[in-house]
N, C-alpha and C positions, 0 to 999 in steps of 0.2 A: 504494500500500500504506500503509493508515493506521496498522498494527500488526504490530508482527514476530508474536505469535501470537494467533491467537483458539483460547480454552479452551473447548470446547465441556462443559459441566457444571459445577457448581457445587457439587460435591459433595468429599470427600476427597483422591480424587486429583487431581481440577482446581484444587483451591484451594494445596493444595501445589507442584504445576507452578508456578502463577500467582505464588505467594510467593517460590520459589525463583528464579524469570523475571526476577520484577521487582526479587529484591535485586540481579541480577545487569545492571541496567539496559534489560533488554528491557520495551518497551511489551505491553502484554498486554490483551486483550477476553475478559471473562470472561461466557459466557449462559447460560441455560437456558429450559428452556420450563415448567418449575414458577413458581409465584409465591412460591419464596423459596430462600435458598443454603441448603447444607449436604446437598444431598441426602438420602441415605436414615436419615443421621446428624441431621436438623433434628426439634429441640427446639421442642414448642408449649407454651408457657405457660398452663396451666387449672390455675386456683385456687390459684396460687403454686407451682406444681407441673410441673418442665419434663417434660412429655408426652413419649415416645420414640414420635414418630407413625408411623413408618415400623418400628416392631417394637424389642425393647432391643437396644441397643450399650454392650457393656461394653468398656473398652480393657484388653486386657493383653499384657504383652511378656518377653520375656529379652533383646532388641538393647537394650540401654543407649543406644546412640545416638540410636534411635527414642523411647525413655518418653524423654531430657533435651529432645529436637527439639519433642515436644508439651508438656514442660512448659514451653517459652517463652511456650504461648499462654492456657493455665489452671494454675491446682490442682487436683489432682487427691486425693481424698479416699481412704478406705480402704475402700471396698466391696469386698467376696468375694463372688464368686459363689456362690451355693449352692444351688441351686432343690430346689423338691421334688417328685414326682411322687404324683397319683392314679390311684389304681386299684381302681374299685369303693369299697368302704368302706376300704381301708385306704391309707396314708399312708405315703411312700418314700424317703428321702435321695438325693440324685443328687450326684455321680455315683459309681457301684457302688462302694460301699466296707465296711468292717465297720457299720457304723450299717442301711445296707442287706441286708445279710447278714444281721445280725443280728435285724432285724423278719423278715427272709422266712421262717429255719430256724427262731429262737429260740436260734439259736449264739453262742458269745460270743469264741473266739479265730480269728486267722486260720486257724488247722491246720481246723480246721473246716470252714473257710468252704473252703479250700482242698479239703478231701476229697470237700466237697459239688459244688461246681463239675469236680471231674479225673470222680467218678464218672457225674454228666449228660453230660460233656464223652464220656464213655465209651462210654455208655449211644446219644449222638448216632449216632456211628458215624459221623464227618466224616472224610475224607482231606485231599482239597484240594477247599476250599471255592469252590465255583463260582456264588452267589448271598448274596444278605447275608444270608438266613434260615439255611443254613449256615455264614456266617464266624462269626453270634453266638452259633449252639450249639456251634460251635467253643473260643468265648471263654470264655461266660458259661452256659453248659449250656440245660435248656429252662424255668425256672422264670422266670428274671430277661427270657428272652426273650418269654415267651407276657405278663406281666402285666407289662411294664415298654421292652419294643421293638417288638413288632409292631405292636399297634395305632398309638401315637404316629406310628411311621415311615410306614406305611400311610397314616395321614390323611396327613400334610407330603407322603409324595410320589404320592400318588392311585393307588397300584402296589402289588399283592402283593409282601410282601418277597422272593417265589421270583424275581420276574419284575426286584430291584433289583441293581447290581454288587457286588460284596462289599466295594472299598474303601470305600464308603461308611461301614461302620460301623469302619473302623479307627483314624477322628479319637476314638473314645468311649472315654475313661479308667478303668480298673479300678484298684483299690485295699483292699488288704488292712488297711490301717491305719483308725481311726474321724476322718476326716477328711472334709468336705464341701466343702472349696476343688476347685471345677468344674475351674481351670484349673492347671497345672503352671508357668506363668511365674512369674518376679520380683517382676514389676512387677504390678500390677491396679488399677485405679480406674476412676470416673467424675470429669469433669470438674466441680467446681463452679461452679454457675451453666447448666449445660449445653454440648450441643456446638454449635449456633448459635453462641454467644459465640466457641468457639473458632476457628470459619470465619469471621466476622467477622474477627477479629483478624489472620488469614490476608491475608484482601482487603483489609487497611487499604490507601489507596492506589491501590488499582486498580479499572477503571471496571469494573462487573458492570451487565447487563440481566437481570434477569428476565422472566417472562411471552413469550421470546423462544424461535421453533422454530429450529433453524439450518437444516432445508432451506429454508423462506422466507426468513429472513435471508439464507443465501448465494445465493438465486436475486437479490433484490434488490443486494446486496453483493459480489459475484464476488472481486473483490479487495480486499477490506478487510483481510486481513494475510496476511505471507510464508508462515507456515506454521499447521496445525489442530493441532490436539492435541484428540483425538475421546475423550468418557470414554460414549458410548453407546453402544449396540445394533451392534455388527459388521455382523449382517445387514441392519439397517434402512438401515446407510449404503450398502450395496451396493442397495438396492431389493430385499431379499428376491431375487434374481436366481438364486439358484442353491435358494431356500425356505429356511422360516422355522427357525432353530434353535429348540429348544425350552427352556423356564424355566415353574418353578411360581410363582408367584402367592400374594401373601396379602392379604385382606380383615380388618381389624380393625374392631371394637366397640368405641367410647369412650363410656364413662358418668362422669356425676362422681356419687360416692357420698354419702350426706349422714352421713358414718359416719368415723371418724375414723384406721380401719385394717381392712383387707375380712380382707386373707387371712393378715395376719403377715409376707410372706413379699414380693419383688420377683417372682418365676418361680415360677409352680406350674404341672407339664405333667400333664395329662389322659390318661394314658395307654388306655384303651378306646377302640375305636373309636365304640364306639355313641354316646360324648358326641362331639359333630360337631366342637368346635373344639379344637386341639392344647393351647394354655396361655393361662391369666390373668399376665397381668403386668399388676402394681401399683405405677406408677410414684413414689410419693414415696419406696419404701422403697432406691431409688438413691442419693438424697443424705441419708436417714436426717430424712426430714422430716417434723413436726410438727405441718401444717395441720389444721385442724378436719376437712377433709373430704379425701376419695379419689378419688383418678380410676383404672378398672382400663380394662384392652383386651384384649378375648377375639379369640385370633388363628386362622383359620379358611385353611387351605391349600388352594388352589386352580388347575386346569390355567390352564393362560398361551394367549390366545391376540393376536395381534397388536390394539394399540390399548388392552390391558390394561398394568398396570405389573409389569416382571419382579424377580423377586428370585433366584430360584437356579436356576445352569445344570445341565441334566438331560445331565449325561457322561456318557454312557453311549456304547458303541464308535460307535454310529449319528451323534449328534449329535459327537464327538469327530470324525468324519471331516469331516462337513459343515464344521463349525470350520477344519480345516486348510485346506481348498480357500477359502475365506476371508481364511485367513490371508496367504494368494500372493496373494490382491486385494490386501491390505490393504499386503504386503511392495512392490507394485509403485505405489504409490502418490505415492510419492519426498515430498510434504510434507504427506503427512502422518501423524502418532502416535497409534495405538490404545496406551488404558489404561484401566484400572479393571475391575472385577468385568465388564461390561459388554462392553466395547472387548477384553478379551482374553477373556471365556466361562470364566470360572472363578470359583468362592467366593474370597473373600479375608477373611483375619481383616483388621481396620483396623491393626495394624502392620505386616502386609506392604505393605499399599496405601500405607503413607504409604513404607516399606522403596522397594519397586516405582516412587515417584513419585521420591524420591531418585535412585536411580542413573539413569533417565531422565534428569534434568536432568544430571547427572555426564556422561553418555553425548554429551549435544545440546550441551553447555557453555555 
């Protein structure tokens, strides 16, 4: 045994495992089979411009413990999120708040907004909401849904909203106040200089392979460390054996602009269906950058199928059972530890993921 753990990924959760490992003097082999760390989080460099190639990653938190733990590794600036959404010709604040309201009705106080949304919510005629097309006319009545949620959700997850489960839409924040901060945390930023840097700074110290798959590696390598610590695919480590769980998929568009700001904006989401891709994001307006030119990435949602790259697990009761039955592979495996979005088949904001890689190490000591 060359290494007490080999990190299988090189992404957020592996790189914090690996950090925490080796403050703690465990030797550590950190791989992946990308040709560079940081996972879904890695930052490309175009035009002085750190590129979020795998879709944006905004960090935000209310664990205090979690924003001081990353600010060991960057600064982190004051970005707010605020996206905005189109639809057709007209122009929409996200997320739902009076700014929003107020372009839709032409209303101007919350009582308003409030009487507009109780009388559609009315009008719906929802008891208990048994699909997400119902939990949002529930929410948000049928105006903010028909030009502002169906389409969008529809593209991202290639499903009639009838046919999606209702929690889905119960992460989306309503607000009655003229506010466009997306998130409700404390804390919020991007890292300056990007997140690269900050996985970098993670692995100082410890040996990383890229361009590395671990089922060859460990067919070649059988006992190269005591234990795995697995941040991939659940099913893929079992061989798909019991069939593939399912994840959508996203295909991006990177242009460099020869323009010196496209849209004004970091996130602007496409709300109709008819335009095929969900949102432009315009990465300099992350770190409030300057360059002469632009780089945007028109992100295009897509079904997953094995051999493609996954991004979000499709919970729904079907895939939630397969999961479990997985899970008791995974439980009976004695050395070794599924994590990450991946490894456990869940969305993760990135402060749970660093939260979730935390107490793992606490847990393993």
């Amino acid at each position: 045994m060359k290494y007490d753990y080999l990190i299988v990924g090189a992404g957020l959760y592996g790189a914090v495992m690996a950090h925490e490992l080796h403050k703690r003097g465990k030797s550590c082999l950190v791989i992946d089979r990308r040709n560079h760390i940081a996972g879904n989080i890695y930052c490309e460099d175009m035009e002085g411009i750190h590129v979020h190639k795998y879709g944006a990653h905004i960090f935000h938190t209310s664990n205090r413990q979690v924003w001081d733990y990353m600010n060991q590794f960057a600064e982190f600036n004051h970005y707010i999120n605020s996206p905005v959404a189109v639809y057709k010709d007209e122009l929409y604040n996200l997320p739902f708040n009076m700014n929003t309201f107020s372009r839709m009705w032409g209303i101007r106080t919350p009582k308003e907004a409030r009487d507009m949304i109780a009388k559609q919510v009315q009008e719906a005629g929802i008891g208990e909401p048994g699909n997400l097309e119902e939990q949002c006319l529930s929410l948000v009545g049928r105006d903010v849904f028909e030009k502002l949620v169906k389409g969008y959700t529809e593209k991202q997850w290639g499903r009639d909203c009838r046919d999606l489960p209702a929690f889905i839409i119960r992460r989306l924040p309503v607000r009655f106040t003229y506010d466009n901060n997306y998130f409700n945390d404390r804390y919020q930023g991007i890292p300056i200089g990007g997140y690269t840097a900050v996985v970098e700074r993670m692995l100082e110290g410890i040996e990383v392979r890229t361009n590395t798959d671990y089922f060859a590696y460990k067919k070649e390598h059988p006992d190269i460390a005591k234990k795995i610590i697995f941040t991939g695919m659940i099913d893929e480590y079992f061989g798909y054996r019991l069939g593939a769980l399912q994840y959508r998929s996203v295909r991006f568009e990177t242009e460099v602009l020869d323009c010196d700001n496209y849209q004004g904006n970091a996130v602007v989401n496409y709300t109709e269906k008819e335009v095929p891709f969900t949102r432009i994001i315009e990465h300099k307006h992350f770190e409030f950058g300057t360059q002469e030119k632009t780089v945007i990435s028109r992100e295009y949602s897509s079904e997953w199928k094995v051999g493609m790259e996954p991004y979000y697990p499709v919970n729904d009761a079907k895939n939630s059972r397969l999961y479990e039955e997985y899970k008791k592979l995974a439980e009976a495996e004695g050395n070794v530890i599924f994590g990450g979005r991946l490894g456990n088949y869940q969305y993760y904001d990135m402060d749970k993921v660093v939260e979730a890689a935390l107490q793992k190490v606490r847990e393993i000591g």
